[in-house]
Structures are given as C-alpha cells and as structure tokens.
C-alpha positions as CSV (number, residue, x, y, z in Angstrom):
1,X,135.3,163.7,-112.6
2,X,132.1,162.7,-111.0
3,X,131.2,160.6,-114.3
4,X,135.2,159.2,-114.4
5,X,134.5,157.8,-110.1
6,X,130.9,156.4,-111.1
7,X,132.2,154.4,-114.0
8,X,135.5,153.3,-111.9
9,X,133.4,151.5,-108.8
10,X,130.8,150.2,-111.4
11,X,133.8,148.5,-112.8
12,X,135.0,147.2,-109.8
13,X,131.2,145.9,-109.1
14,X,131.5,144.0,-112.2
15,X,135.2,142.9,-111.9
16,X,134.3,141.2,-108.6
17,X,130.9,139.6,-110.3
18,X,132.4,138.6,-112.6
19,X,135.1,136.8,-110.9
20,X,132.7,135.2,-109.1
21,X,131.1,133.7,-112.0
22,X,133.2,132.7,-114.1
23,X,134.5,130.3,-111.2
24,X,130.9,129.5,-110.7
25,X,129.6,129.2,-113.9
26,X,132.2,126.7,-114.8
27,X,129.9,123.9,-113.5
28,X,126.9,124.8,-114.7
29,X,127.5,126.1,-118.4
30,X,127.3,123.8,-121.3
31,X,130.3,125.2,-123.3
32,X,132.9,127.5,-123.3
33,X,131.6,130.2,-125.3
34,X,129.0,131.0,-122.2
35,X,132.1,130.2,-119.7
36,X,133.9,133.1,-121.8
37,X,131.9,135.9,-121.7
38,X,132.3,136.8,-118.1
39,X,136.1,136.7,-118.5
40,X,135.8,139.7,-121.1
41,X,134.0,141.6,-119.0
42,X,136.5,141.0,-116.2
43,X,139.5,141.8,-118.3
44,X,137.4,145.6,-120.1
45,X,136.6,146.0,-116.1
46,X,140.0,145.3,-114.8
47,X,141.8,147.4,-117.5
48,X,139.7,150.1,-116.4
49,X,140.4,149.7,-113.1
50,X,144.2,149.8,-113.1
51,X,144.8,152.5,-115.8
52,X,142.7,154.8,-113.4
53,X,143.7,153.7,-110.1
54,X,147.4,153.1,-110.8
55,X,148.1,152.6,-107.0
56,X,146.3,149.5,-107.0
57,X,149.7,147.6,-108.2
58,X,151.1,148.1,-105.2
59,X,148.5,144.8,-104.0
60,X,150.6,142.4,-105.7
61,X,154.2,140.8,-105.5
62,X,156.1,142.7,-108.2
63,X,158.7,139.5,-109.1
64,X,155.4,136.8,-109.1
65,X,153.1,139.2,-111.3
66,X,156.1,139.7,-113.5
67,X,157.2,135.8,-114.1
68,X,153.0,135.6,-114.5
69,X,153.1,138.2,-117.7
70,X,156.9,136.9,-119.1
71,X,155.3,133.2,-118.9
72,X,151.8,134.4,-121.0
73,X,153.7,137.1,-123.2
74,X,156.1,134.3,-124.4
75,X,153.8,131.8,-125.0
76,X,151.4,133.8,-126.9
77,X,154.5,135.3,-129.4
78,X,155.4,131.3,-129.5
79,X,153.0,131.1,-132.2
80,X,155.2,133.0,-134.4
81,X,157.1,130.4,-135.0
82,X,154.8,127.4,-134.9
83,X,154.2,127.5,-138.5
84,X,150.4,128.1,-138.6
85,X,148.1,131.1,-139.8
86,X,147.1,132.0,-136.2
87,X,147.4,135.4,-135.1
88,X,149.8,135.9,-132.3
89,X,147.1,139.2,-131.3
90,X,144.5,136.2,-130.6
91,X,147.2,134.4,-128.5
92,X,147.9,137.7,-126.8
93,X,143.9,138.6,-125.7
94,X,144.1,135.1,-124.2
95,X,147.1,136.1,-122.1
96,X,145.2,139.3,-120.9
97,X,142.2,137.5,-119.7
98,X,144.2,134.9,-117.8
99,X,146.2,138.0,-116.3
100,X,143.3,140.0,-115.5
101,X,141.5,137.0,-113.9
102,X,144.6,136.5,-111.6
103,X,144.7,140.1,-110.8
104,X,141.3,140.5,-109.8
105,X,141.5,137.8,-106.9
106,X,143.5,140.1,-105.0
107,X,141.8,143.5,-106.1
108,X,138.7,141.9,-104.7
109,X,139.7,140.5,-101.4
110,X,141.1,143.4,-101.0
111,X,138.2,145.8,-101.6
112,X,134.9,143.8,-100.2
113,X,135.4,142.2,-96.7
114,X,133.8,138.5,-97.0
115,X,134.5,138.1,-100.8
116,X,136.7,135.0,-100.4
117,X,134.1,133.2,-98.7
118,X,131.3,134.0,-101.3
119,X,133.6,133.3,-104.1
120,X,134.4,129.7,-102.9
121,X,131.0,129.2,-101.3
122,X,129.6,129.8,-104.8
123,X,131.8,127.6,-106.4
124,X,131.5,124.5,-103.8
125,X,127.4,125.3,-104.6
126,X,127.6,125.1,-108.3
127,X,129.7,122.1,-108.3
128,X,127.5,120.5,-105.6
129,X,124.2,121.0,-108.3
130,X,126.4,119.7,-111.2
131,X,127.3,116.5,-109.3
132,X,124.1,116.0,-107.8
133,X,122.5,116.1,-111.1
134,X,125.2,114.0,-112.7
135,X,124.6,111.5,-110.3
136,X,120.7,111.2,-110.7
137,X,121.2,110.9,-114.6
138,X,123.9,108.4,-114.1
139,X,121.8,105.8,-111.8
140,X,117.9,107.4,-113.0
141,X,118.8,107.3,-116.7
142,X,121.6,104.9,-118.0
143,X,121.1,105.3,-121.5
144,X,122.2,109.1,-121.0
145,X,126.1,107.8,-120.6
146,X,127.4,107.8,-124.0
147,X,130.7,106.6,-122.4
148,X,132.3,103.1,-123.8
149,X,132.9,101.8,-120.6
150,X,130.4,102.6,-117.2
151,X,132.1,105.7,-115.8
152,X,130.1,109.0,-114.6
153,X,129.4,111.3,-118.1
154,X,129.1,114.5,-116.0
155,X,126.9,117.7,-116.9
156,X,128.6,120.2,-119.3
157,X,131.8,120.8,-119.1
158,X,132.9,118.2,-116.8
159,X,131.7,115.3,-119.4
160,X,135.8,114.3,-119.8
161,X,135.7,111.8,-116.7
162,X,139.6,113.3,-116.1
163,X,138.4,116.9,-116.0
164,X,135.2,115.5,-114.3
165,X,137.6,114.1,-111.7
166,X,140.1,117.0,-111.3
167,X,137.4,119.7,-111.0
168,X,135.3,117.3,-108.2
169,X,138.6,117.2,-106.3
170,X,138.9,121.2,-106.5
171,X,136.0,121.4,-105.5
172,X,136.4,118.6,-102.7
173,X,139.0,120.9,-101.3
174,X,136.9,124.0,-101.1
175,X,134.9,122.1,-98.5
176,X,138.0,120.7,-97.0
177,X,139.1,124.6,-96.9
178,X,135.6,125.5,-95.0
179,X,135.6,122.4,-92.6
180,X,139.1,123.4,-91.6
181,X,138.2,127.2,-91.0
182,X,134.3,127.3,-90.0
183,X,133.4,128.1,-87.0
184,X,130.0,126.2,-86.8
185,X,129.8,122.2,-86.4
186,X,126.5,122.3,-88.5
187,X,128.5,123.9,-91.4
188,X,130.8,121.7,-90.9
189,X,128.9,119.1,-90.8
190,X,127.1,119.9,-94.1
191,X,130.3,120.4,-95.8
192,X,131.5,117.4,-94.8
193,X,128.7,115.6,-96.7
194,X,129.3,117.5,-99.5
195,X,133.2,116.3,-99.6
196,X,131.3,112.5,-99.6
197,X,129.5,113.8,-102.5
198,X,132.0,114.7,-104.7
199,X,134.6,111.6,-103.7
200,X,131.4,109.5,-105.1
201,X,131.4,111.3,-108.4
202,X,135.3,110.9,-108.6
203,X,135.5,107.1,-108.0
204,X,132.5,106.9,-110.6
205,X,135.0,108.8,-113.1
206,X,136.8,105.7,-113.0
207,X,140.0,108.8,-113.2
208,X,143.4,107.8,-110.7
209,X,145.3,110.4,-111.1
210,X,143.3,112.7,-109.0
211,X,143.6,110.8,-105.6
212,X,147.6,111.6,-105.1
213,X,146.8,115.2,-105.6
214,X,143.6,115.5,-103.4
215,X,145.9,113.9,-100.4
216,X,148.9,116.4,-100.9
217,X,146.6,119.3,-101.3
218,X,144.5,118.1,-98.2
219,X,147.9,117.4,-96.6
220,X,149.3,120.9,-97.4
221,X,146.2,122.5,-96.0
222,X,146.2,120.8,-93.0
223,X,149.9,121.6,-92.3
224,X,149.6,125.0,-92.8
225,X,146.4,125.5,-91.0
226,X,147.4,123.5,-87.9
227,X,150.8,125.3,-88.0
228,X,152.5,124.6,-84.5
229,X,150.1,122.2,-83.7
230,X,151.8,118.7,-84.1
231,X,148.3,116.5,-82.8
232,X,146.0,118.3,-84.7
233,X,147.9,118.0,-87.8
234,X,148.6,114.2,-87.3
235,X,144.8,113.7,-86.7
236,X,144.5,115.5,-90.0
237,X,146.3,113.7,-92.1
238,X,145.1,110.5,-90.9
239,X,141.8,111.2,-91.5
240,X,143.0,112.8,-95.3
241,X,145.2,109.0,-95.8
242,X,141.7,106.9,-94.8
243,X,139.6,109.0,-96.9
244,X,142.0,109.2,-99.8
245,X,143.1,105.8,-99.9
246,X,139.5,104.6,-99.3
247,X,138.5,106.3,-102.2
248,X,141.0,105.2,-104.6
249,X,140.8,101.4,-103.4
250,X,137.4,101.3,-104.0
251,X,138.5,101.5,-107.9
252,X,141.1,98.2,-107.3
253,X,144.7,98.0,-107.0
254,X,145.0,96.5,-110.5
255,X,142.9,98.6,-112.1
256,X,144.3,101.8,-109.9
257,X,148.3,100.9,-111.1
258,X,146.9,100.4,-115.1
259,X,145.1,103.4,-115.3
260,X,147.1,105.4,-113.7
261,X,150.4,104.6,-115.6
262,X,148.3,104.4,-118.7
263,X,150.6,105.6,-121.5
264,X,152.2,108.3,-119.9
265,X,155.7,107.9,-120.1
266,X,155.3,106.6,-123.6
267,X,153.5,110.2,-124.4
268,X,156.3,112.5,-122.5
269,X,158.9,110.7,-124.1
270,X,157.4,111.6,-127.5
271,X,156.5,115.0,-127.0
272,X,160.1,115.3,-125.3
273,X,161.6,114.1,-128.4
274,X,159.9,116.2,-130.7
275,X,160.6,119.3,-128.8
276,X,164.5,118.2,-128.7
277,X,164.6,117.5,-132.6
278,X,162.6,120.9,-133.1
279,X,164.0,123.6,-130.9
280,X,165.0,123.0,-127.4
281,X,165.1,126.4,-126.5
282,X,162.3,128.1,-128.0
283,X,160.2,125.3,-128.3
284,X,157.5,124.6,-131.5
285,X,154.8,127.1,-130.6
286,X,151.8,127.1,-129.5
287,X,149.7,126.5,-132.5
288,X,151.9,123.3,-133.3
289,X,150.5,119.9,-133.7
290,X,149.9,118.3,-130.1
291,X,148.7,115.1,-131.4
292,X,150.7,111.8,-131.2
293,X,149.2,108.4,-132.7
294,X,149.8,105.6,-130.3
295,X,149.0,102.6,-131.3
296,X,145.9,101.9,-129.4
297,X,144.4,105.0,-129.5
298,X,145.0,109.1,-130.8
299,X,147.3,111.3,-128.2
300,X,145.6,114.7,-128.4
301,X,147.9,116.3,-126.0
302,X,151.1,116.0,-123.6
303,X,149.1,114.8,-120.9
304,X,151.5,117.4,-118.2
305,X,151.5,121.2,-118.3
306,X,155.5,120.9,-117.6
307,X,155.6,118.7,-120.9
308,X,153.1,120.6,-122.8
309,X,155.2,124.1,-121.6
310,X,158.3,122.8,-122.5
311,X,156.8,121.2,-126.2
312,X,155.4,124.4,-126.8
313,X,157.8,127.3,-125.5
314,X,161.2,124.8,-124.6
315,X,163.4,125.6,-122.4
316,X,162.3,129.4,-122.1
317,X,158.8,128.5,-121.1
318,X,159.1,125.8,-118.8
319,X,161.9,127.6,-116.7
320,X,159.1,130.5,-116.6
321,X,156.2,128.1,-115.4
322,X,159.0,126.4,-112.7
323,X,159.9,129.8,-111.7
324,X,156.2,131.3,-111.7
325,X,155.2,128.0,-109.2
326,X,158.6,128.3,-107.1
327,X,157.9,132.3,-106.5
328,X,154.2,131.4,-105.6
329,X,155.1,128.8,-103.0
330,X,157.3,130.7,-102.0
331,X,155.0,133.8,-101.2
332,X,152.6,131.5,-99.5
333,X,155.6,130.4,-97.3
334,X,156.1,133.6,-96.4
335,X,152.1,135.1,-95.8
336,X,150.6,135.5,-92.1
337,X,148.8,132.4,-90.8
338,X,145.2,132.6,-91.6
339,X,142.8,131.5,-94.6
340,X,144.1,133.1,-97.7
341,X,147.3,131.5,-96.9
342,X,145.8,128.0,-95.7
343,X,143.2,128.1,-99.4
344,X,146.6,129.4,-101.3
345,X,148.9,126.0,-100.5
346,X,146.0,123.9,-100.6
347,X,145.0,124.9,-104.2
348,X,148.5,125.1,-105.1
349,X,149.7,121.8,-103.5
350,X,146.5,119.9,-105.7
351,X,146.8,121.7,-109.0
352,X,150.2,121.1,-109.5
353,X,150.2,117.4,-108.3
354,X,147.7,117.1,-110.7
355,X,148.9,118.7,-113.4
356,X,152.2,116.5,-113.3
357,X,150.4,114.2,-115.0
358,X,147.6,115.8,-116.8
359,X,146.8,118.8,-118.9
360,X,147.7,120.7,-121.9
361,X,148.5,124.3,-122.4
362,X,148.5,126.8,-119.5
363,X,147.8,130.1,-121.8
364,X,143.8,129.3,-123.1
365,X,140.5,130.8,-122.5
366,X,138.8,129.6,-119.1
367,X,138.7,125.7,-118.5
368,X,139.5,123.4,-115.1
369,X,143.5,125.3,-115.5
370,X,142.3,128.5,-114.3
371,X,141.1,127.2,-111.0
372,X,143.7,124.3,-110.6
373,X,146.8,127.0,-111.9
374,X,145.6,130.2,-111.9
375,X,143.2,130.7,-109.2
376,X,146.1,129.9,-106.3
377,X,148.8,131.4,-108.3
378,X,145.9,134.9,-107.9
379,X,145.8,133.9,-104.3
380,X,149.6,133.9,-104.1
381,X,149.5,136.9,-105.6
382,X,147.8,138.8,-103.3
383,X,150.2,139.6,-100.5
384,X,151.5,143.5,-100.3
385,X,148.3,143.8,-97.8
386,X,148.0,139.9,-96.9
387,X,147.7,140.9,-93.3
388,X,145.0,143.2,-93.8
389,X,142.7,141.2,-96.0
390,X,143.1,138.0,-93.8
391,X,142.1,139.6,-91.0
392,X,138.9,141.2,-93.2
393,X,138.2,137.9,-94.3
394,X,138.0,135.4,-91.4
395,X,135.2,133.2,-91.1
C-alpha cells in the first residue's frame, strides 16, 4: 500500500510538470516529436492517477467532460471510414492525450495552490524568449527569413507566420490575464511591455486574422473581470479598441481587407461541398484528403475547425464541437467571479474567434489547438470545486 501511495503522488508530481511543459515547451522546441513526449507522460501519469483515485471525477462537469470524450471518440473511429490504411487505435491514443491534458488542468489547480499562476507565467516566459529571439534574427540576420515576402520567420514551431500570429496573441492575453489580476504596478508594468512585445511580432507576421480575436478575448476578459463595474470596463475596452486597432492599421486597410478575406469562402465552400456529396452525416474521416488545388496556390486544409469538424466527422461532429464550446461557456457563465473564470472566457472568447477562420483538425498531437481549444475548454472544465481553487489561487 505504502509502494501503491508513493507511486500515486509521484504521478501527480509528474502530471502537473508535465502540464506545465508541454504548454511551455511549445515555444521553445524545434518539432513536435520533442513537444510530444511530455504529453505521454501526462496521459501514463494521469491514467494512473484516476484509476487509483476514482473520486477525483467528481472535479469536473459530468455533461462538458462527456461531449469532450463523444467529440474525440468519434472523430478518432471516423477513420474507419475515410478509406485509408490508418489505424483507428493511433487515432484513439491521440484522443487520450488530448483528454488527459484537459483533465489535468483541473486535477492540478486543484491539488497545488499557485499552479495557475506558474503555469501561465511559464508560458508568457517561453513565449517572451521565442519572440525576443525571433525578433533579433529578423532585423540582426535577414538572410535567416526564408519567407517569399518580408514577414517575421519565427523560432521552431511558430515559423507558419498564421500560427506565429495566433500563438503571440495567446500569449498576448496571458499578460493581459496578469495585468488585469496583479496586484503590483511593477508587474504590471513589465507585463505590459511584454503585451508590446508580442503585438510587434504579430504585425511583423503580416497575419489579420488574429486582431478580431485578440479584441474579443481582451473584451471578454475585461467584462468578466470588471463584472458590475460599468467605468472600469468601458476604460478597458477602450484601451483594448486603440491597441487592437493600432495594431492591425499599422498593416494597411487594403492590405488588412485582402489578407484577411484571402480565399476563404472559396475554401469553405469546397470543403462544404465535398462533405455534402460524401456523407453529410458522418462525414469523410479523418484520414481523408484535406487538400484543395486553388488556382493560385495548394489548399492544405479547411482553414476553420467548424469546417474542418464538419468535412471530417459531418453533421455528428460538428454538433459535438458546437455543443462541447456552448457547454463550456456556459460553465464559465456560471463559475464564481475570480481568475480561473476571468483566464477561462478570455481563452475561450480568442480561440474560438480565431479558429472561425483558421485551423484544421481539433483531435492531433500537441500544436497551437491545445492552448487556443483545449487549454480553456480544461479550464471550463474545472468547476465541481471552482470556489475553492479560485480562492487557492488568487494573485
């Protein structure tokens, strides 16, 4: 028994490290393969964890974690049908680690009393040295851009400018998160640098899409952390508008309108088609093509996790994904004011803004979806002893 306890908090240990990593590591790791292997240590850890402490369901929203496992479940057995010679048991170990990471938000919060503010301190850190360092090699060395046209090639995984973009303005709203809820003006001082920091590194991404969502999460965040407090929320937003909409104009209206709109439409309508002369309700599987030959360039995905879901699980999948997003805001409706609910509809607000009009699959080992999805919808999670681990966790 002795043995059985020891091994039980050493897997919590690691659970919780490992949470914090694989957020962290995001930004510093070269590939995905590195990014990875904290997530199966997480999921081994996790497993462990809830076989031998059963009770420890009772954390998390019964309908929410259910909709969570329906959504993965389906879209892992989707491949079934797609035609290839993928393994749905590959699709399925997938679904586990994405589960287990969103379980292990709450398990944490719950168990270590300032582990929400070293999880998204490490995270705003890590970002802060991958942009810093992009920026030096963008201006110090040009020849390092490989790029066709002059937009920031960010360090490792970030060198997409579009993923570059959307994990910056995660990562802008961490700091947003801490200016809101810090008690100190110095830290809020330096964390209001850092938010100039990153906004640099997403106007040199040359990526649009981003600014919408940054002012809606910002927008959400200030709503809900102001709550009742009509001036300081107006004050809020104002400065969110000036700093969005600064931002963005610095790209051009032109150029802001044609980026932006790109060929979007053009791709949903394609992908929508091809689901509707396929199988509207199941969909064509996840291992189906995803590419689409435009004529000025090669489509490799939907370009919108709602397309994406609905190409690859139809009508089955995306009423899981609408239902797993509509439970989650609701939950966060519902929590106690404090942080975890004020970081949960920020997060929320942003990644699904952005995702509207960007992004592939939602069931895949760990890329920018796990914190833009995942991570809130964990947060969201989390609310059978919200009370309780707010009060452990404030600032």
């Amino acid at each position: 028994m002795a043995i059985k306890n020891h091994l039980t908090t050493g897997a919590q240990y690691t659970m919780a490290a490992c949470l914090l990593f694989t957020c962290s590591l995001y930004f510093l790791v070269e590939n995905g393969s590195a990014n990875s292997f904290t997530t199966y240590l997480l999921a081994v850890s996790a497993i462990w964890l809830f076989v031998n402490r059963p009770g420890t369901i009772n954390l998390y929203d019964g309908p929410l974690t259910a909709l969570v496992t329906g959504l993965l479940l389906y879209l892992a057995i989707s491949v079934i049908w797609s035609g290839g010679d993928e393994s749905a048991l590959k699709q399925i170990a997938f679904a586990l680690l994405v589960l287990t990471f969103c379980l292990s938000i709450g398990y944490s919060i719950e168990h270590y009393p300032r582990y929400l503010y070293w999880l998204v301190l490490f995270i705003v850190l890590a970002a802060a040295i991958n942009s810093g360092y992009s920026l030096y090699l963008h201006y110090a060395m040009p020849d390092y851009q490989p790029l066709p046209e002059p937009r920031l090639f960010a360090l490792g995984r970030l060198s997409n400018p579009v993923i570059s973009a959307l994990s910056y303005g995660f990562a802008t709203l961490l700091c947003v998160f801490f200016v809101l809820t810090n008690k100190r003006l110095t830290s809020k001082i330096l964390f209001a640098v850092i938010i100039v920091l990153f906004l640099g590194c997403i106007v040199l991404s040359g990526s649009r899409g981003v600014w919408p969502a940054l002012l809606v999460g910002a927008t959400a965040g200030i709503l809900v952390h102001y709550e009742g407090h009509r001036k300081f929320q107006m004050i809020g937003i104002t400065i969110a508008i000036i700093a969005v909409a600064g931002g963005a104009l610095t790209l051009g209206l032109d150029a802001m309108l044609e980026r932006a709109l790109s060929f979007r439409p053009e791709i949903w309508a394609e992908f929508t088609r091809r689901t509707l002369d396929t199988n509207l309700l199941l969909g064509v599987g996840m291992t189906a093509d995803s590419t689409f030959q435009h004529p000025s360039q090669l489509i490799k995905h939907p370009h919108s996790i709602f397309i994406a879901t609905f190409y690859y699980g139809g009508m089955i999948g995306l009423l899981l994904l609408i239902a797993m997003l509509g439970r989650a805001v609701w939950l966060i409706v519902l929590m106690p004011h404090g942080e975890i609910k004020t970081l949960a509809a920020m997060l929320l607000a942003f990644g699904v803004t952005a995702t509207l009009v960007d992004g592939d699959e939602v069931l895949t080992k760990v890329n920018y979806l796990w914190l833009l999805i995942w991570l809130p919808v964990g947060l969201s999670l989390y609310v059978k002893d919200g009370v309780k681990g707010d009060v452990k966790n404030r600032f």
